[in-house]
N, C-alpha and C positions, 0 to 999 in steps of 0.2 A: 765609378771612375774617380782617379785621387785628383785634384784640383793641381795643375802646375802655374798657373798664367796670373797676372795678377796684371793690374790696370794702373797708375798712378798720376792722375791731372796734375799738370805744374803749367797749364799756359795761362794762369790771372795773371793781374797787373799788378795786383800786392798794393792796391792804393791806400790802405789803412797803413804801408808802414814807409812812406813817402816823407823825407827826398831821399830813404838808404837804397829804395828800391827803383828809383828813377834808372839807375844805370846799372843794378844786378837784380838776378831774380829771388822775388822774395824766400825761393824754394832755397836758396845756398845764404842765408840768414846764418850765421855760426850760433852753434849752441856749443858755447868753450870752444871748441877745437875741431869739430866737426858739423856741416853744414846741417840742416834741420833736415832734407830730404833725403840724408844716408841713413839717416836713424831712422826713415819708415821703409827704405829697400832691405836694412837690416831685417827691421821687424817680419816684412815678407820671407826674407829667406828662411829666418828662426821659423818659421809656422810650415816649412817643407816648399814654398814656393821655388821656380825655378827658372822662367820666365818671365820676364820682367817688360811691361813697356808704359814708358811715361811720353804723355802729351804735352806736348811745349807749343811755345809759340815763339813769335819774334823776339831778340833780346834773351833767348835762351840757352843761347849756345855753351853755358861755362855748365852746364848742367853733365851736356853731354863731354864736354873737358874732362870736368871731375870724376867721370866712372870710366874714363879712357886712359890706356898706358900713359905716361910721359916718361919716353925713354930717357930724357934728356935729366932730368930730376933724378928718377931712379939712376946713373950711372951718378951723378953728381956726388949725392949720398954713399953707393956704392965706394966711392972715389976716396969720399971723407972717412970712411968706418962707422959710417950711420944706421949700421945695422937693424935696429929696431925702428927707426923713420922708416928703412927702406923697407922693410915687411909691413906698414901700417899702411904705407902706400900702396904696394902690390896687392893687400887683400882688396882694398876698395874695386880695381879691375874686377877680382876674379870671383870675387862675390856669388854674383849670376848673370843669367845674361839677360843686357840689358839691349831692349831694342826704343827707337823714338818713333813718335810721328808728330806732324803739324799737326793742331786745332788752326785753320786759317782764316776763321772769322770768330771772333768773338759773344758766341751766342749760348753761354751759359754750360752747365754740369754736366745739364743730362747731352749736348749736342758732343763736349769733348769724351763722353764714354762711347759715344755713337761710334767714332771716326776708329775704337778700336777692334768694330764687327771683324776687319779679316784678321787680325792677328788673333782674335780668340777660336776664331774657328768652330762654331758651334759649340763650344764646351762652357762647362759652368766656368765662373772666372770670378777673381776677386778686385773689389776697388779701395784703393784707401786714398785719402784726404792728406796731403802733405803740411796741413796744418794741425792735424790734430796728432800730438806726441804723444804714446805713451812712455812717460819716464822712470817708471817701475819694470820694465819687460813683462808685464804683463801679458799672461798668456791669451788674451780675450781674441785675438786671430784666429787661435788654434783649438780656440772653443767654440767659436762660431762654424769653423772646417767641421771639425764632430758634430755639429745639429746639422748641416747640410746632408755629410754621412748616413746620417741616421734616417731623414727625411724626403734627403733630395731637392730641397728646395730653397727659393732664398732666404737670405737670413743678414738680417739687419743689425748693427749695436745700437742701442739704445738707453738711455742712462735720465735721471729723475734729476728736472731742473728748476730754480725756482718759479713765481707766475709771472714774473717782470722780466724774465731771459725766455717767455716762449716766443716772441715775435721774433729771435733770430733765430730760430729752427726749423725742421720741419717736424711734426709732432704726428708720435702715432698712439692711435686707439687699440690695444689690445687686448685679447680673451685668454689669459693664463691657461696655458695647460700642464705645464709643470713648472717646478721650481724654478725663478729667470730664464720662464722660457712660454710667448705669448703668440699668440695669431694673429697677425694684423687684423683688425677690421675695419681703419681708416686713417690714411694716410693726408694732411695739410700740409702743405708748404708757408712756414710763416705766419701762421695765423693770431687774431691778438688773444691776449689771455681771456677773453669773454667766448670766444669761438671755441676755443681749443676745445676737445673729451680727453684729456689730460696733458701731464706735463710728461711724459716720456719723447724726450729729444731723441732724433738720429745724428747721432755722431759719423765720422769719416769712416766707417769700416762695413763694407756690404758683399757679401758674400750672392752673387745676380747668376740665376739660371740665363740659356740664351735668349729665351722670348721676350727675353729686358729689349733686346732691340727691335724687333717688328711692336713693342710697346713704346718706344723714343719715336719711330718713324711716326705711329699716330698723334701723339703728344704735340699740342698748338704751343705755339712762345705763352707764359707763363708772365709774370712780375719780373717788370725790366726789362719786357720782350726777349728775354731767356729761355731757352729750353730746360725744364727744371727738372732732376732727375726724382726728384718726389715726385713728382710728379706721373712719371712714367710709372713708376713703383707701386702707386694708388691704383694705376689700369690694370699694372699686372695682376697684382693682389683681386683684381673680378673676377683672372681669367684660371687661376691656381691658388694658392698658402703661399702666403709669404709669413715666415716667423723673426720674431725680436727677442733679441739676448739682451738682457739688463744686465749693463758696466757698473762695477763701483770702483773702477783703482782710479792706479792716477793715473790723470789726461792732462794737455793745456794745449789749449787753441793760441798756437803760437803764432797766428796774427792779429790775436790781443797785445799791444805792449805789454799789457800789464801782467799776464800768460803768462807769457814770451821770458819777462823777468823771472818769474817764479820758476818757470822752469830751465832758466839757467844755471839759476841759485841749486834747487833739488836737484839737477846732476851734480852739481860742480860738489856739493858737502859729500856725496858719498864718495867719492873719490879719491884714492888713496895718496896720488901726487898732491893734491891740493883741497882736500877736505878740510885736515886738521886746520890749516893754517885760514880758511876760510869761516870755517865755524868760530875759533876766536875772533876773526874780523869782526864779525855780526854782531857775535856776546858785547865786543866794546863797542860797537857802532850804537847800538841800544842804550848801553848805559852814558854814551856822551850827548848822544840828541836828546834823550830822555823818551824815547819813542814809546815806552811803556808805561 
């Protein structure tokens, strides 16, 4: 069966990037010109995706603004001869369709994937992390789709991080069976770098059979009294194979400031409007602080 659905969590509070996220959601954070969380709908559709639904919460409404007509904008532009605004805007609609639901309490990863059981409808489905950009287009979506293909089963990103960055992951134990491509045999949330059986982090991108949810439903609150979706992931993995795809491009967990900046910087130089004149910035920004 070809995968259509994909999953996308936006109801945090974004308190790592407080006071900007006090009154918007950390998911509509601009990377240059467009919001952080159009560049992973992109990402989903680029990978054949076609249904789309993101979990919000309170305080989320411009989410659903932003992938909705505004007729009043587009005639505006229309109005002016803004022709190319007016088609940047119209693609953002028509992209894919995009549906919502509340997360209406607060209780973690694995509880906001639960809440999309009816829209996936028993079928395999995808979930990706509005925090984690890939800003290379990196195909690693549509790689993970092909091991699912080929195996049927879930399939994890996972990527080699140093020992002092395992406590913010969850970290899996795997049995290579081929080239970037391993068998879970155990699944932590979190754990410190003495505990860990490696440093292979799971990243935002999970490729989850259906029995991910009758494995949430058993899954107790977790660290933080969270429902943690490692967590469920660890039970499934007793009950089937779960596999991990090792990432090397580029990623940034754009709720790192420090991320965040990097990958503003790494879009904004490739870019044709404003590369050049960006990349000189830097070259003399370097040589007047002396940064080097």
């Amino acid at each position: 069966m070809k995968l259509r659905k994909a999953v996308i969590p936006a109801a945090g509070l974004g308190t790592r990037f407080l006071p900007a996220t006090k009154a918007q959601p950390k998911e509509m954070l601009p990377l240059i010109d467009k919001p952080a969380i159009q560049y992973v709908v992109e990402e989903a559709v680029r990978a054949g995706l076609t249904e789309i639904l993101i979990v919000t919460g309170r305080g989320k409404r411009s989410i659903e603004d932003h992938f909705d007509r505004s007729l009043e904008l587009e005639h505006f532009l229309e109005s002016r001869g803004k022709f190319e605004e007016l088609k940047l805007v119209r693609e953002i609609s028509d992209m894919a369709e995009i549906h919502y639901i509340r997360q209406k309490d607060p209780l973690g990863l694995g509880h906001a994937v639960s809440v999309a059981e009816a829209f996936v409808g028993g079928e395999p489905f995808v979930v990706l992390l509005g925090d984690d950009i890939m800003v290379d287009d990196h195909p690693l979506l549509r790689e993970m789709l092909d091991v699912h293909e080929r195996y049927g089963r879930s399939v994890l990103a996972v990527t080699e991080v140093p020992r002092d960055e395992i406590p913010l992951y969850g970290i899996a134990e795997v049995e290579f069976v081929e080239e970037r491509l391993g068998k879970v045999l155990s699944l932590v949330e979190k754990p410190s770098p003495e505990e860990a059986r490696s440093n292979l982090a799971v990243i935002g991108r999970y490729v989850l059979t259906p029995e991910i949810f009758g494995c949430l439903r058993e899954t107790p609150p977790g660290r933080g009294g969270e429902i943690q979706l490692t967590d469920a992931i660890a039970r499934l993995a007793e009950q089937q194979a779960v596999y991990a795809w090792t990432f090397e491009g580029g990623r940034f967990d754009v709720g790192n400031k420090l991320e965040y900046l990097q990958a503003v910087i790494e879009l904004a130089i490739d870019r044709e409007d404003i590369g050049e004149g960006l990349r000189a910035y830097l070259a003399d920004l370097v040589q007047r602080k002396k940064i080097l």
